[in-house]
C-alpha positions as CSV (number, residue, x, y, z in Angstrom):
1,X,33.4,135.4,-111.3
2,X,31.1,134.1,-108.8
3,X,27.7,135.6,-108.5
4,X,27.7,138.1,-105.3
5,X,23.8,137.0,-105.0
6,X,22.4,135.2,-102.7
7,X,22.7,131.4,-103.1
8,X,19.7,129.5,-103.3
9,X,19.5,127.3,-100.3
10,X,19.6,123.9,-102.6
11,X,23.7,124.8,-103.0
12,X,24.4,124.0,-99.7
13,X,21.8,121.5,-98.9
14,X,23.6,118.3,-100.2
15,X,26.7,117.3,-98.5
16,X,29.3,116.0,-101.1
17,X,27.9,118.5,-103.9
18,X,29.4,122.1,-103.6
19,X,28.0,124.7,-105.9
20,X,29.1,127.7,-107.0
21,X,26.9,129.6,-109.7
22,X,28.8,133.1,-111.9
23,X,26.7,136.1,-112.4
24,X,26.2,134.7,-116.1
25,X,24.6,131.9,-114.8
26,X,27.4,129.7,-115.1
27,X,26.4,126.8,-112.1
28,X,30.0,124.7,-111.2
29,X,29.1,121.6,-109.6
30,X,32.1,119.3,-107.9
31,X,31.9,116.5,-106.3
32,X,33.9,115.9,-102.7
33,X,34.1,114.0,-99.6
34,X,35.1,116.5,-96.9
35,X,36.4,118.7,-99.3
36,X,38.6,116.1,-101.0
37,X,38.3,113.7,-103.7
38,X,34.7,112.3,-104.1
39,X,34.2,108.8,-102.7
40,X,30.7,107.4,-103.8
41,X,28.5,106.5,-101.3
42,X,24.6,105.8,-100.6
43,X,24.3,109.3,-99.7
44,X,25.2,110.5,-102.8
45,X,23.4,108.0,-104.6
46,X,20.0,109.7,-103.2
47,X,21.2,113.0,-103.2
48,X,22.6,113.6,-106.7
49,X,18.5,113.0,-108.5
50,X,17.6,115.6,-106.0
51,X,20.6,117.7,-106.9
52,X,19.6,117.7,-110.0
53,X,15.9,118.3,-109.9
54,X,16.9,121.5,-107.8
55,X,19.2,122.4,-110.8
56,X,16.7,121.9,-113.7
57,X,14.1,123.7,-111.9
58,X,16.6,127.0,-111.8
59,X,16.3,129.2,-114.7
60,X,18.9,131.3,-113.4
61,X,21.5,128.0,-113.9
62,X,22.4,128.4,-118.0
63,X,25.0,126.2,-118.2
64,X,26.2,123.3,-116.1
65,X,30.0,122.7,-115.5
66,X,30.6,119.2,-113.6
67,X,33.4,118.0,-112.0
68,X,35.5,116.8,-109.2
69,X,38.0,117.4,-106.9
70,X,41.6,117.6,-106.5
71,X,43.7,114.9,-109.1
72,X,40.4,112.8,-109.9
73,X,36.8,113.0,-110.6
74,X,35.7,110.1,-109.1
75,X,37.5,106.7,-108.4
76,X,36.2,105.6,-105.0
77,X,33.4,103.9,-103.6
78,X,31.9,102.7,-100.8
79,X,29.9,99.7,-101.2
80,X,28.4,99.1,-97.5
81,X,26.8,102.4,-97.6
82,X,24.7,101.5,-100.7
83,X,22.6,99.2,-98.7
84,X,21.8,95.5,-99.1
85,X,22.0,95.1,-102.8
86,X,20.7,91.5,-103.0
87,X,17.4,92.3,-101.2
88,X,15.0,93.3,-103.7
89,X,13.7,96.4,-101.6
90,X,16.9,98.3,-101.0
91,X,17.3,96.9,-105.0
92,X,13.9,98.9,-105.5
93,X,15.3,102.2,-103.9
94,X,18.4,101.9,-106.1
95,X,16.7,101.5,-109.4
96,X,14.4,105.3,-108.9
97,X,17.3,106.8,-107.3
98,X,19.7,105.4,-110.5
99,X,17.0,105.9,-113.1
100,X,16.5,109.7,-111.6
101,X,19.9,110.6,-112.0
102,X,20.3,109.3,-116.1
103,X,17.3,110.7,-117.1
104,X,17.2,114.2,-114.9
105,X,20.9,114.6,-116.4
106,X,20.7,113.8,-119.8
107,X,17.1,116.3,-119.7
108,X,19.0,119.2,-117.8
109,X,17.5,121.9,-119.9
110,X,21.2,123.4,-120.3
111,X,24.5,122.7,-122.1
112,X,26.3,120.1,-120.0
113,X,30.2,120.5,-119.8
114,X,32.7,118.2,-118.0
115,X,36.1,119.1,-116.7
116,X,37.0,115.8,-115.8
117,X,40.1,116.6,-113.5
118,X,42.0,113.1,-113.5
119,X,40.8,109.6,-113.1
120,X,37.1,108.5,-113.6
121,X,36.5,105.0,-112.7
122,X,33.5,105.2,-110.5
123,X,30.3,106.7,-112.8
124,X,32.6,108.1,-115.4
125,X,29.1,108.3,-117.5
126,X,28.3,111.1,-115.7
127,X,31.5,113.1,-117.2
128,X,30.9,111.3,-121.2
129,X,27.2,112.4,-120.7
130,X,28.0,115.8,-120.9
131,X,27.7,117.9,-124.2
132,X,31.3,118.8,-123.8
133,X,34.3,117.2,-122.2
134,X,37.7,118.8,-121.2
135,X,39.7,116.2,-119.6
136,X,43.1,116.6,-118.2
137,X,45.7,114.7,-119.4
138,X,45.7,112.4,-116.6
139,X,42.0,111.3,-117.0
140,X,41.6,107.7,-117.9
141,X,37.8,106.2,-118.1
142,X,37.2,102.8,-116.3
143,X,34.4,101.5,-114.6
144,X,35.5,99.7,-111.6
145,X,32.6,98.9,-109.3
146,X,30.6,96.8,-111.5
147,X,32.2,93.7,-112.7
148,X,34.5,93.8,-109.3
149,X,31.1,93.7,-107.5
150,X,30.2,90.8,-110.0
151,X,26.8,92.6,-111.4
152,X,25.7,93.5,-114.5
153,X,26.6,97.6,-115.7
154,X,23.1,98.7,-116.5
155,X,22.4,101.7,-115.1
156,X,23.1,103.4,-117.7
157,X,27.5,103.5,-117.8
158,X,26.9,100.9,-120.8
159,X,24.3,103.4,-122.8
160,X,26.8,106.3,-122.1
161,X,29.6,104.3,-122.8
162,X,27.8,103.4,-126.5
163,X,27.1,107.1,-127.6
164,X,31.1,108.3,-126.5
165,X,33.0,105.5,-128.0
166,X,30.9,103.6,-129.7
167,X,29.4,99.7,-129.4
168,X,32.1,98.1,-130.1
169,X,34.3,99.5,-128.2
170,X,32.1,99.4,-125.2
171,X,31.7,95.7,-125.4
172,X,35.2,94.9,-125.5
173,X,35.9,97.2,-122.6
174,X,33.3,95.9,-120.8
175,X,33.6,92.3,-120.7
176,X,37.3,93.0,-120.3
177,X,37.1,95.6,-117.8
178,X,39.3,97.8,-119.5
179,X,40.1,101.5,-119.2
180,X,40.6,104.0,-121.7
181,X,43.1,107.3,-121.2
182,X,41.9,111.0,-122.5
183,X,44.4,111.4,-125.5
184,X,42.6,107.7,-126.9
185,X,39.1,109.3,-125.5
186,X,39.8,112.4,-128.1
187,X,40.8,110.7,-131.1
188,X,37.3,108.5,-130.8
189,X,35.4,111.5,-130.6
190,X,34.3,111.0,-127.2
191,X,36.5,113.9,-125.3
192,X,36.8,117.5,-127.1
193,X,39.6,118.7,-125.2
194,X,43.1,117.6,-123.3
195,X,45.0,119.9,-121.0
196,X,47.4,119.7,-118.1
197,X,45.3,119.4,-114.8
198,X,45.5,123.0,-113.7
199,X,44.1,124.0,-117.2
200,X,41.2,122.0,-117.1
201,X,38.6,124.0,-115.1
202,X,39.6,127.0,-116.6
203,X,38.7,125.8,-119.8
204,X,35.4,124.0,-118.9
205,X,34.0,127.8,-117.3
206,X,36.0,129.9,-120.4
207,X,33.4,127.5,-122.8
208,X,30.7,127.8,-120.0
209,X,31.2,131.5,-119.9
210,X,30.8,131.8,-123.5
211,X,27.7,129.5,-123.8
212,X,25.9,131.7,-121.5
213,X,26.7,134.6,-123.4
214,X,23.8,133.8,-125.9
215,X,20.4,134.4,-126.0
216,X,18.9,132.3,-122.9
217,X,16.2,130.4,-124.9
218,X,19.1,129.4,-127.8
219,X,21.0,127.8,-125.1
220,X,18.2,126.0,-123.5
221,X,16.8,124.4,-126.8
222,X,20.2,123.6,-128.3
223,X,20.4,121.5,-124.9
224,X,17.4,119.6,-125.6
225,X,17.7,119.2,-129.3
226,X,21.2,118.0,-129.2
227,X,20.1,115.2,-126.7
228,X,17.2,114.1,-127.4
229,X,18.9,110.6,-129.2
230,X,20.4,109.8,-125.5
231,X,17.4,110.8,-123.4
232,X,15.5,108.5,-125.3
233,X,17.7,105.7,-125.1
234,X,18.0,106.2,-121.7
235,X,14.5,106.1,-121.2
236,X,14.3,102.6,-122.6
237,X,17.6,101.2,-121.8
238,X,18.2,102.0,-117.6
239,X,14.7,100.1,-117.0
240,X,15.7,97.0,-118.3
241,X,19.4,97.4,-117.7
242,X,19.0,98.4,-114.0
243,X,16.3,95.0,-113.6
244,X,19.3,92.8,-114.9
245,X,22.2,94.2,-112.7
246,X,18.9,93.6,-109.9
247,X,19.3,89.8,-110.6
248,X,22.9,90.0,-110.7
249,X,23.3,91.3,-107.7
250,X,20.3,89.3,-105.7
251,X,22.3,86.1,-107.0
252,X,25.4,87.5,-104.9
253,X,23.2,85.8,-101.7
254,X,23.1,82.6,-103.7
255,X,26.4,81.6,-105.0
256,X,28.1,78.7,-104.3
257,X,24.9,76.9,-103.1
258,X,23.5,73.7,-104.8
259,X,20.8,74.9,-107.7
């Protein structure tokens, strides 16, 4: 049940994040827009690092249920409100903003569980990141915005992408831009569960719940231990991956023209 203390003031402080934390220390955190499906924007692009800087730095937050809301996790975005994307200064705020988010989720000091409540084609790496991932039967795992933007995916989808389904797998999906559905997400080892829609959140907090239940510092350092292969190659990989889909996206300005 949720927690009848007082919420910090970080849980309302970031407008498409809602949180919601259980007296265990269970912390749900949806994405929305308005209180509907998340769309992606700019404003959650520089909220989300600081979101989850506020989140590590709780000790009351044990475990870490993500998801979204209504019929999808995320499948929107709205490009415009990114910024200029071929100028190498709003590029610049992009890259710390996208390297923040990786790196401060993947070294959340806390088990990581997704309930990934229908379609994720807009950061699904946020959702395969996780330690645990109950998907709904209705999820299917895409990334849209990249390759229909015409840049490079290397902010990190491509490492995530790697670690759930493996290299292979990725770069077929990738320079295809192809999508892959929950029940084929479970039987490559990337998704643990797959439930009808209504079942999914449930599920995520029932685990969270039970996560929580054990001895604080066993929770905390089975986070850590258990991810210390993906922080690391997040660490080296958004850097150069992030400086490529840069390029990519400064040529946008260019094409067409004589070289």
């Amino acid at each position: 049940m949720p927690s009848t203390a007082k919420a910090p003031a970080y849980f309302h402080a970031f407008e498409n994040i809602a949180m919601e934390r259980s007296e265990a220390g269970v912390l749900t955190v949806r994405f929305h827009t308005g209180g509907g499906p998340a769309t992606f924007t700019g404003r959650l692009h520089t909220d989300l690092p600081r979101a989850l800087f506020e989140i590590g730095d709780d000790r009351d937050n044990r475990v870490l249920v993500l998801t979204g809301t209504g019929d999808r996790f995320m499948t929107d975005i709205d490009g415009p409100s990114l910024g200029d994307i071929t100028k190498p200064a709003e590029w610049d705020r992009t890259i710390a903003e996208g390297r923040r988010v990786m790196q401060r989720l993947v070294d959340l000091e806390m088990p990581i569980i997704a309930a990934v409540n229908g379609p994720a084609s807009v950061h699904s790496e946020y959702a395969l990141l996780a330690d645990i991932v109950v998907a709904a039967d209705t999820a299917v795992f895409s990334d849209f915005p990249h390759l229909t933007f015409g840049i490079v995916p290397g902010d990190g989808v491509q490492i995530a992408w790697e670690e759930a389904i493996g290299a292979a797998r990725t770069r077929y999906l990738t320079l295809t831009q192809g999508s892959f559905t929950a029940e084929q997400a479970e039987r490559w080892g990337a998704v643990a569960e797959v439930l009808p829609l209504a079942e999914v959140l449930p599920r995520a907090r029932e685990l969270a719940e039970q996560l929580a239940a054990r001895p604080r510092l066993l929770t905390r350092y089975l986070a850590i231990t258990l991810r210390q292969r993906i922080s690391r190659r997040m660490a080296e990989g958004t850097q150069l991956g992030m400086a490529l889909e840069g390029l990519t996206a400064a040529d946008l300005a260019h094409q067409g023209q004589d070289t």
